[in-house]
N, C-alpha and C positions, 0 to 999 in steps of 0.2 A: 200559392198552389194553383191560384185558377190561372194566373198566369203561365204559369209550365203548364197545365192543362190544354191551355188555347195554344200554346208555339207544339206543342207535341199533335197536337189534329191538325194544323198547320202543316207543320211537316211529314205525316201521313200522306194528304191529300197532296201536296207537291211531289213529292217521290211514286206517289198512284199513278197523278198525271202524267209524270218524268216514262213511267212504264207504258204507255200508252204513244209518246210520239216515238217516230223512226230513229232518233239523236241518241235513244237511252232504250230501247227494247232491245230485252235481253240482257241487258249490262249487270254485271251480278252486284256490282257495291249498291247500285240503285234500290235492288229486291231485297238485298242485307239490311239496306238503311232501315226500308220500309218496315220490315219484319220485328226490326230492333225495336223501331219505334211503337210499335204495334204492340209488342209485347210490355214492354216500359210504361205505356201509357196505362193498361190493366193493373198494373203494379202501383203507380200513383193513386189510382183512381182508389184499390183499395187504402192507400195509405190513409187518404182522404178522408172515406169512409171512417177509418180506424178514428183517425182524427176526432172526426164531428161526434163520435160517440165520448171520445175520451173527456173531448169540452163541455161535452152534456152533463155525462155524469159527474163533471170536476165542479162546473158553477150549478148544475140543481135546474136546468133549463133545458126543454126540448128544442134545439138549435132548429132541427127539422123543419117543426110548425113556423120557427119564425123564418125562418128563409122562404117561405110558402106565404104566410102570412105576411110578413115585413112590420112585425110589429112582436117587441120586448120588450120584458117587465123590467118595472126600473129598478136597479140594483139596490140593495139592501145595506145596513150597516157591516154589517159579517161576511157578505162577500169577497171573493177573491178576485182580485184584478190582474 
């Protein structure tokens, strides 16, 4: 997911730039791409979100803190892998 994360702002800011020289202003696929991806990326981003809740409450762990923190508890006998 972060990877699709990072090629989709990627290609936001290419198609921004693309809008901004003389080669591509005004060109409509250029502003379609842009918008597309614009909108797609909101959509991941919550996917994401959904995600990192779903993980949380599925192993019993605030994924959150540890992405903040970089530090988890060591898995248990009963946990799910």
């Amino acid at each position: 997911m972060v990877v699709l994360l990072l090629l989709m702002v990627g290609g936001i800011a290419l198609t921004g730039w693309m809008q901004t020289t003389d080669a591509y202003w005004g060109v409509e696929w250029v502003e379609e791409t842009h918008e597309a991806l614009a909108e797609l990326l909101l959509v991941a981003i919550a996917l994401h979100v959904v995600g990192v809740i779903h993980a949380s409450l599925r192993h019993h762990e605030n994924l959150v803190l540890a992405m903040i923190t970089g530090r988890k508890r060591a898995p248990a006998g009963g946990d799910i892998l």
